[in-house]
N, CA, C and O atoms as a GROMACS GRO file, in nm:
protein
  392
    1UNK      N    1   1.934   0.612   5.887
    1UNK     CA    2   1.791   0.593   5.897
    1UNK      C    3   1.737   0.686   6.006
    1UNK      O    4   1.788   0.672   6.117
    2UNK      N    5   1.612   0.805   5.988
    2UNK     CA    6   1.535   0.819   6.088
    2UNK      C    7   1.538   0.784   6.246
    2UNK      O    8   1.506   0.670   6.281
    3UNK      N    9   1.569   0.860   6.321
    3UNK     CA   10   1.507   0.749   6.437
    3UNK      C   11   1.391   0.782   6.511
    3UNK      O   12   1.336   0.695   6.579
    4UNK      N   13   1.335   0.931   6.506
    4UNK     CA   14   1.191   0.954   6.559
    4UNK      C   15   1.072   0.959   6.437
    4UNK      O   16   1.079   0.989   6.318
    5UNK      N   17   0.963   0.916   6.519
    5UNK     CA   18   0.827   0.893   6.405
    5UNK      C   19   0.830   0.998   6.282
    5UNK      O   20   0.822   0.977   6.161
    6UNK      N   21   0.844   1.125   6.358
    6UNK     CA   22   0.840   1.258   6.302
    6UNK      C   23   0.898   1.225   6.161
    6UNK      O   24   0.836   1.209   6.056
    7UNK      N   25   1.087   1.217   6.193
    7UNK     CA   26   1.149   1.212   6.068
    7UNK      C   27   1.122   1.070   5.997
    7UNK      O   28   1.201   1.049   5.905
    8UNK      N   29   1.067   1.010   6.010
    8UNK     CA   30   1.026   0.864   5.996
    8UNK      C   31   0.925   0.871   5.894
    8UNK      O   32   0.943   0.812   5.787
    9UNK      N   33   0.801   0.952   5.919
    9UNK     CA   34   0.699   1.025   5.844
    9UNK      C   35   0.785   1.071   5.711
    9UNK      O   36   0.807   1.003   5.611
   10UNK      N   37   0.831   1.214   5.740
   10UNK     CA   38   0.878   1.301   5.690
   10UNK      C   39   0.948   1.182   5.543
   10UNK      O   40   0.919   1.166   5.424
   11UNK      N   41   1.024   1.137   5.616
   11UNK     CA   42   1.118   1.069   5.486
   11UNK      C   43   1.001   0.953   5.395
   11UNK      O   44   1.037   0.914   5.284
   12UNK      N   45   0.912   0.922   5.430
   12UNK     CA   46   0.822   0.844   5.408
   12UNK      C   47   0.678   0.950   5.336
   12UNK      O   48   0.573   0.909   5.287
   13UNK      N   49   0.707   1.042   5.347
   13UNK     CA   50   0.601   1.139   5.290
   13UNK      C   51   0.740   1.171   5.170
   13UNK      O   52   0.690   1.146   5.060
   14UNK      N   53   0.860   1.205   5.153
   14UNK     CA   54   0.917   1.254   5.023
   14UNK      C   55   0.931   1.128   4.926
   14UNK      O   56   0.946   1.142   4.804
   15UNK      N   57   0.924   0.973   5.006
   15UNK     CA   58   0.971   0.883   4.910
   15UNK      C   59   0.822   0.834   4.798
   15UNK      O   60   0.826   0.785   4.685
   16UNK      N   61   0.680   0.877   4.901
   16UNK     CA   62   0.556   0.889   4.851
   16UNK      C   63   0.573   1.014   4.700
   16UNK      O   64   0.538   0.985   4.586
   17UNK      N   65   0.620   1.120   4.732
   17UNK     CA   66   0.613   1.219   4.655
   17UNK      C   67   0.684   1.165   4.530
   17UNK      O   68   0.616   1.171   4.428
   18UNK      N   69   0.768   1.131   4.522
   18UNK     CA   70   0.891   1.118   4.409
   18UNK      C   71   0.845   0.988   4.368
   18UNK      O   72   0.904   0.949   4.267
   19UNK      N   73   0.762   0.911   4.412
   19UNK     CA   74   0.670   0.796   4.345
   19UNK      C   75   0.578   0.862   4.288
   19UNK      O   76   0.598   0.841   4.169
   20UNK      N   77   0.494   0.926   4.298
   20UNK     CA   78   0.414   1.035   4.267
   20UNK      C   79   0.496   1.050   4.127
   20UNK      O   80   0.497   0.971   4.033
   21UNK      N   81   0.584   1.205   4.142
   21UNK     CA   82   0.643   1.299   4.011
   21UNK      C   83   0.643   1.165   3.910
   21UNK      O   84   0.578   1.167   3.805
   22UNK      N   85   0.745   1.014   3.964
   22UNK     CA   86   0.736   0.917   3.862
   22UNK      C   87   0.676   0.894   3.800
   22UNK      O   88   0.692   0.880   3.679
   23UNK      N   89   0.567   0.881   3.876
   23UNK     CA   90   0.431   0.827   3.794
   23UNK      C   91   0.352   0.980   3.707
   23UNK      O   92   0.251   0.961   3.640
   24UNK      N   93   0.394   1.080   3.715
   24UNK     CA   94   0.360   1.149   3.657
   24UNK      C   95   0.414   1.124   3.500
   24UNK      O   96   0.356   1.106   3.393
   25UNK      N   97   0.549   1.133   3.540
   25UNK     CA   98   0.667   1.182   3.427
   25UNK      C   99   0.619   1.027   3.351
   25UNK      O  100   0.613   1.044   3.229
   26UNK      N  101   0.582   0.873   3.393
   26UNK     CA  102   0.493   0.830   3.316
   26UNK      C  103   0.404   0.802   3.187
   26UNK      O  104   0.411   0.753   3.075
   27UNK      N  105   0.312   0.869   3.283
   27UNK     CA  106   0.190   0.915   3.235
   27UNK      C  107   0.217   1.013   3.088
   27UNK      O  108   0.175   0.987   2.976
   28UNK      N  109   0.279   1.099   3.118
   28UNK     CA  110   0.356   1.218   3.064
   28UNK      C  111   0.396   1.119   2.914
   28UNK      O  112   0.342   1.132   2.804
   29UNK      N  113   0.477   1.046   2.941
   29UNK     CA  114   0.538   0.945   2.846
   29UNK      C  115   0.451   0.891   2.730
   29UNK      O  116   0.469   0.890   2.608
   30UNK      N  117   0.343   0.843   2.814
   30UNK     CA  118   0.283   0.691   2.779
   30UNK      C  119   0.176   0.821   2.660
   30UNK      O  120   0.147   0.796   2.543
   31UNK      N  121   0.138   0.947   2.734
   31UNK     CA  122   0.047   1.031   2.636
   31UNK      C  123   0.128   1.060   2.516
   31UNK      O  124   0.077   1.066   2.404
   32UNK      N  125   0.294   1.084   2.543
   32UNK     CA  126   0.332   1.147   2.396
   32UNK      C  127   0.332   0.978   2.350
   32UNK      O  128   0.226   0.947   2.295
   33UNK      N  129   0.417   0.879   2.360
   33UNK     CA  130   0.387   0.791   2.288
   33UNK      C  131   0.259   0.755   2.210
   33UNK      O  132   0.250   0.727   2.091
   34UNK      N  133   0.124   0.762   2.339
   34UNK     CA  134   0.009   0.736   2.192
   34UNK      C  135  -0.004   0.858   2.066
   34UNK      O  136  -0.027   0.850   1.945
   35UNK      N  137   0.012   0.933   2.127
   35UNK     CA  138   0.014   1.078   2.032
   35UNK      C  139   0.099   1.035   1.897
   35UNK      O  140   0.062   1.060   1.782
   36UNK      N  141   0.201   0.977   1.925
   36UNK     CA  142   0.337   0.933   1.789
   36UNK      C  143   0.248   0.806   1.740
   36UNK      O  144   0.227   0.802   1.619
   37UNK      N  145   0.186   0.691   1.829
   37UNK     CA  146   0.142   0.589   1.764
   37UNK      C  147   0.004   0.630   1.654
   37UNK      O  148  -0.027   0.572   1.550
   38UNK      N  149  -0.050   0.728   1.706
   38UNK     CA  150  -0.181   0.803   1.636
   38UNK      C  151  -0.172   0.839   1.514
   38UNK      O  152  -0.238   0.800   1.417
   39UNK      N  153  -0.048   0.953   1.523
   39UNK     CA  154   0.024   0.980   1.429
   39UNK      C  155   0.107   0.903   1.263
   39UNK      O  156   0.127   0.927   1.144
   40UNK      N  157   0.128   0.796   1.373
   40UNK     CA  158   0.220   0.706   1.277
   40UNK      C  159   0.093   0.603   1.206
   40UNK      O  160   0.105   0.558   1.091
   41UNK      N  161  -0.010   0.578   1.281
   41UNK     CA  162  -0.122   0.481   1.218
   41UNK      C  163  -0.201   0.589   1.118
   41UNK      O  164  -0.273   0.530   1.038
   42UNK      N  165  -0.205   0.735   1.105
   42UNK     CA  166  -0.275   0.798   1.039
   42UNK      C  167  -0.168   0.789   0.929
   42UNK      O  168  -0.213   0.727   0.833
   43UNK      N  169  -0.058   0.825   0.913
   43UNK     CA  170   0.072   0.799   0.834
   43UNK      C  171   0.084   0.685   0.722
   43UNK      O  172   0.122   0.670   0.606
   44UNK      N  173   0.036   0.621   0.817
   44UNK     CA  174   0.053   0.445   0.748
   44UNK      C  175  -0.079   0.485   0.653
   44UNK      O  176  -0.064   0.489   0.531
   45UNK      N  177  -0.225   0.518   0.722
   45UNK     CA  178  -0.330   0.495   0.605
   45UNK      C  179  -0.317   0.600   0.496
   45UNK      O  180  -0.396   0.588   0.403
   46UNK      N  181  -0.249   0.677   0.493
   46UNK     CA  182  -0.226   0.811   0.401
   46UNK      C  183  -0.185   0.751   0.253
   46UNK      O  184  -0.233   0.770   0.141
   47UNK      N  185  -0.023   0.633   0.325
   47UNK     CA  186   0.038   0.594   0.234
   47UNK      C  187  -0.034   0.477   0.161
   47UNK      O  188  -0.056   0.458   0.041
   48UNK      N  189  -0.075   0.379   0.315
   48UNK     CA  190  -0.212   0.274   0.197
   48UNK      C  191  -0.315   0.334   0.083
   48UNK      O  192  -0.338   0.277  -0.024
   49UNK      N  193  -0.358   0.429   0.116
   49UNK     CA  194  -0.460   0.492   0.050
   49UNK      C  195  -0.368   0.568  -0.110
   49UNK      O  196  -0.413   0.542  -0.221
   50UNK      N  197  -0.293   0.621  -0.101
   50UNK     CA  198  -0.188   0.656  -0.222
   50UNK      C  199  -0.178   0.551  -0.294
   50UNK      O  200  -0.220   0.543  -0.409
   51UNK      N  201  -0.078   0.394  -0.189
   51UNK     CA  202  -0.076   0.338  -0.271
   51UNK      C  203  -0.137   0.299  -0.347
   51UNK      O  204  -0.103   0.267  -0.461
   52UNK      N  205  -0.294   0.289  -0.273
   52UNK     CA  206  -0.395   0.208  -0.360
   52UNK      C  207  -0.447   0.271  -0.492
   52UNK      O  208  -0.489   0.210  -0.590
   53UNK      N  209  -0.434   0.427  -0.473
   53UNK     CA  210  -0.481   0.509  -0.598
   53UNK      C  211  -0.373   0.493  -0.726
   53UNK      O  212  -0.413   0.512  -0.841
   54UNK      N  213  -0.240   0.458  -0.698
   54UNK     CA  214  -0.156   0.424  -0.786
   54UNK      C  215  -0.170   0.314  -0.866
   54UNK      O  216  -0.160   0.304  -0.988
   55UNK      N  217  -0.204   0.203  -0.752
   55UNK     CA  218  -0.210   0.063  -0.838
   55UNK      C  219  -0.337   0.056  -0.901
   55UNK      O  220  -0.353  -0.018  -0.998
   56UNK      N  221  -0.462   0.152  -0.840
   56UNK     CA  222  -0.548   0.150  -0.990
   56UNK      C  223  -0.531   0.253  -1.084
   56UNK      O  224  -0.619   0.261  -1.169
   57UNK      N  225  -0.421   0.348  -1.091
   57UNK     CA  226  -0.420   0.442  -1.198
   57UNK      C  227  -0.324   0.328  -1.334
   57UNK      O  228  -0.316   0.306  -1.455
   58UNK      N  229  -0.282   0.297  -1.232
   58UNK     CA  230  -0.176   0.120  -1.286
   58UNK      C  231  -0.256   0.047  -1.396
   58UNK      O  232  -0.248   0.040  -1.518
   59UNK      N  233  -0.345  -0.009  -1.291
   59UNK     CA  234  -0.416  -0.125  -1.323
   59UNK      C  235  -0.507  -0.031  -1.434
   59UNK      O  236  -0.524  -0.110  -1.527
   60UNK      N  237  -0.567   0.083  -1.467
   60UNK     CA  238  -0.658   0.130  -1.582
   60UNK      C  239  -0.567   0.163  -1.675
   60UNK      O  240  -0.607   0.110  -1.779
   61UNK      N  241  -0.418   0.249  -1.706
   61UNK     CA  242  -0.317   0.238  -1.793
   61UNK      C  243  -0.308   0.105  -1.876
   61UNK      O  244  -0.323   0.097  -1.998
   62UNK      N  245  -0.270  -0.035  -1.760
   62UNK     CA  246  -0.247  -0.136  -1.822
   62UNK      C  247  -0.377  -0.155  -1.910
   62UNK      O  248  -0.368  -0.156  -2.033
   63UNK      N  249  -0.447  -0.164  -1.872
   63UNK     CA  250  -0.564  -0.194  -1.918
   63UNK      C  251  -0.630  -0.160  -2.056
   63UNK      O  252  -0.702  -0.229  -2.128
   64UNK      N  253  -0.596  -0.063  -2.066
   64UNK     CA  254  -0.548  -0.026  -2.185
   64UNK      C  255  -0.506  -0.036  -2.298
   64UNK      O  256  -0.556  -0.030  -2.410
   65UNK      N  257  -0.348  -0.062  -2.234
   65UNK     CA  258  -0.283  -0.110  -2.362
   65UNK      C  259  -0.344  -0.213  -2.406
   65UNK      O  260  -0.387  -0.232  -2.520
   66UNK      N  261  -0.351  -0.323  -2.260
   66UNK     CA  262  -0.389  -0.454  -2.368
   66UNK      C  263  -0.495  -0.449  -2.452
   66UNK      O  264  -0.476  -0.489  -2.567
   67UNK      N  265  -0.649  -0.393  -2.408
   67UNK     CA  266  -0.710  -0.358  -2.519
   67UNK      C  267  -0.693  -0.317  -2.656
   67UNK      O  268  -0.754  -0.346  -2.759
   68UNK      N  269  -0.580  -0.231  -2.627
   68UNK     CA  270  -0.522  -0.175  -2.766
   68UNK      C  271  -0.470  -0.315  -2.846
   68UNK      O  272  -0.534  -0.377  -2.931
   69UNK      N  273  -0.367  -0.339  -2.805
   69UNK     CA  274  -0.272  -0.470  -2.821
   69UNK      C  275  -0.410  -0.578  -2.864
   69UNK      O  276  -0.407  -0.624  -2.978
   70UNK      N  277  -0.523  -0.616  -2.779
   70UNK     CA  278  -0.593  -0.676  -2.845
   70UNK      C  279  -0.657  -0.676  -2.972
   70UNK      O  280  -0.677  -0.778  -3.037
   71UNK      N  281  -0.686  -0.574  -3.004
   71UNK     CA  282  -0.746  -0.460  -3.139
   71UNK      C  283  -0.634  -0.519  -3.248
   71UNK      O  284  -0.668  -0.566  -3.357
   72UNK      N  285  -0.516  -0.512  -3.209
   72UNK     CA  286  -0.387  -0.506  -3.320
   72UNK      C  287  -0.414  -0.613  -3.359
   72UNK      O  288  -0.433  -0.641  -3.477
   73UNK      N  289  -0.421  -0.717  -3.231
   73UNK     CA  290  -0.367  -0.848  -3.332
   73UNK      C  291  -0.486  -0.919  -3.396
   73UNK      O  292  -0.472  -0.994  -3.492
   74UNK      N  293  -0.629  -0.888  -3.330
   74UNK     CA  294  -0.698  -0.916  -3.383
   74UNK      C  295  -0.703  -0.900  -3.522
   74UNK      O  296  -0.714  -1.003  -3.589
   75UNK      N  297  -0.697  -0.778  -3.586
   75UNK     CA  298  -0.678  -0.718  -3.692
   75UNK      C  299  -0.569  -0.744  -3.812
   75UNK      O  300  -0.577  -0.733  -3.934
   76UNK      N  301  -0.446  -0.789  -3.710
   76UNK     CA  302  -0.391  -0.834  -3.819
   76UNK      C  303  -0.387  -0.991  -3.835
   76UNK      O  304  -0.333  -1.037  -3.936
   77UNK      N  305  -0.450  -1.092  -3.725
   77UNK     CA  306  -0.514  -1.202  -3.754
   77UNK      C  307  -0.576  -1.182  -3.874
   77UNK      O  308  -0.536  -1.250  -3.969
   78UNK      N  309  -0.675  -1.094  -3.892
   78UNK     CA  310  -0.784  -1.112  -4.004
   78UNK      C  311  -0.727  -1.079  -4.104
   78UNK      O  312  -0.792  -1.117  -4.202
   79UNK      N  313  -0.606  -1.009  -4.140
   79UNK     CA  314  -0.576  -0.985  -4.251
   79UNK      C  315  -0.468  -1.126  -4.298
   79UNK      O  316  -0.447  -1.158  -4.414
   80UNK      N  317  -0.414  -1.192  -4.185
   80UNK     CA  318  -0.297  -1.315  -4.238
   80UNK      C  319  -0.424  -1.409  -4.304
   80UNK      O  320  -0.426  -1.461  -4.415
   81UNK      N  321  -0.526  -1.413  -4.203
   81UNK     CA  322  -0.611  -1.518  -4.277
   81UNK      C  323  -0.683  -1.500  -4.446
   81UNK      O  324  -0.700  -1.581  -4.537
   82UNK      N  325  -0.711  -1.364  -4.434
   82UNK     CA  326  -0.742  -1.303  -4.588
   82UNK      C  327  -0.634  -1.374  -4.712
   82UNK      O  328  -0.644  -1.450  -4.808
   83UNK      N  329  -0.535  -1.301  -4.647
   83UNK     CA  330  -0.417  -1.318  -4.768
   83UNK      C  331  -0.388  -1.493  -4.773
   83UNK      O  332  -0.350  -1.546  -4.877
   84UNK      N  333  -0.402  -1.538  -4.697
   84UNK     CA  334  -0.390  -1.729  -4.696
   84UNK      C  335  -0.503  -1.782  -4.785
   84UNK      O  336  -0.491  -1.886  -4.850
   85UNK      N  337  -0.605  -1.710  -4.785
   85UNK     CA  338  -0.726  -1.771  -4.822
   85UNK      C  339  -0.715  -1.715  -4.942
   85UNK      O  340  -0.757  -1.791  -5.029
   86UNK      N  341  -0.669  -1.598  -4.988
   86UNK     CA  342  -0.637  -1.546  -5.139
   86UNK      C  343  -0.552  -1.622  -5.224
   86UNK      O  344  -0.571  -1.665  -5.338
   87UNK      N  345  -0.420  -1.635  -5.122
   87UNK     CA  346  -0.339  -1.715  -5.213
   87UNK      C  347  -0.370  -1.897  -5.230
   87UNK      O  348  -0.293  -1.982  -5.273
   88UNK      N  349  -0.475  -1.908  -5.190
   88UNK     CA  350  -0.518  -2.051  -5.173
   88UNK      C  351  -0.615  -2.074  -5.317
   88UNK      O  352  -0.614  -2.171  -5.392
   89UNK      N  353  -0.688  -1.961  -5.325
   89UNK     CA  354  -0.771  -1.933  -5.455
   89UNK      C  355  -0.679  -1.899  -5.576
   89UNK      O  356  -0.703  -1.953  -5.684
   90UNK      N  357  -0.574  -1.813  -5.563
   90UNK     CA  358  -0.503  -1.844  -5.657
   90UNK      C  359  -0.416  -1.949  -5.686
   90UNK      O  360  -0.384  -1.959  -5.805
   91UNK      N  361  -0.371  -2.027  -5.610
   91UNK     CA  362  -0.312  -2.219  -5.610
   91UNK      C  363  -0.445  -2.265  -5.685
   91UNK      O  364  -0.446  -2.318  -5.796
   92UNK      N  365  -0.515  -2.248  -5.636
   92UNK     CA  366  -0.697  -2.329  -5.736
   92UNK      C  367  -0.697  -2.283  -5.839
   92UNK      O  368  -0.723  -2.356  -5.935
   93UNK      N  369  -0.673  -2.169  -5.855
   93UNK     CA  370  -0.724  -2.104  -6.037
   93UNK      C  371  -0.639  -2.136  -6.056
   93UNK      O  372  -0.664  -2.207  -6.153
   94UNK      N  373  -0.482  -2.150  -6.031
   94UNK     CA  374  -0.348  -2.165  -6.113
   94UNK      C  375  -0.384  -2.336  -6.162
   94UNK      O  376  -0.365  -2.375  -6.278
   95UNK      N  377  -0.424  -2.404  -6.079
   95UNK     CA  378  -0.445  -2.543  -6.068
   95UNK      C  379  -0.581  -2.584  -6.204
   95UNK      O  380  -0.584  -2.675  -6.287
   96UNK      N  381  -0.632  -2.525  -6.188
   96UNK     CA  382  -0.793  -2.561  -6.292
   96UNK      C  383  -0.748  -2.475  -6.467
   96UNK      O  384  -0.799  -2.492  -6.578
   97UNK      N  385  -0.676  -2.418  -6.438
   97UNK     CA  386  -0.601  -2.314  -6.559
   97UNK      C  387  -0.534  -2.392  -6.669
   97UNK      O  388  -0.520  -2.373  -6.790
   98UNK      N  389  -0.483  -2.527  -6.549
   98UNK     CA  390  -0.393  -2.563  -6.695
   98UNK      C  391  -0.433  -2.652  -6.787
   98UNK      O  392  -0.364  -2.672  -6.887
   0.00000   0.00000   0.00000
């Protein structure tokens, strides 16, 4: 340890300094970290935003089909009911015939 004020100072002025550089090297830190967190939150909305254009290119594809798919069966609803109702008229004429 020191034993005059002088070196007493002296060692007390380098242990100030190297608290100092610390707190630099810090600082230093804490800026690249937000810089990566900035980074990584712009990252994240890039991919939300993709995803979201996918699940509605998704969601209008699906959409689609089923319309289509609706069309079908509608259509061939109307034709099972035709042919039921035909062969129902012919059970009647076969029936009044004899």
């Amino acid at each position: 340890m020191p034993a005059t004020l002088e070196e007493r100072v002296a060692y007390l002025e380098g242990k100030v300094e190297e608290h100092s550089r610390g707190y630099a090297d810090i600082r230093e830190g804490l800026q690249s970290l937000e810089q990566r967190l900035t980074f990584l939150d712009q990252k994240v909305d890039r991919s939300r935003e993709e995803l979201a254009a996918r699940i509605d290119a998704s969601d209008h594809r699906l959409s689609g089909r089923i319309d289509s798919l609706d069309q079908k069966v509608s259509t061939q609803f109307r034709w099972l009911v035709g042919i039921q109702f035909m062969v129902l008229l012919a059970v009647i004429g076969a029936l009044l015939g004899k």
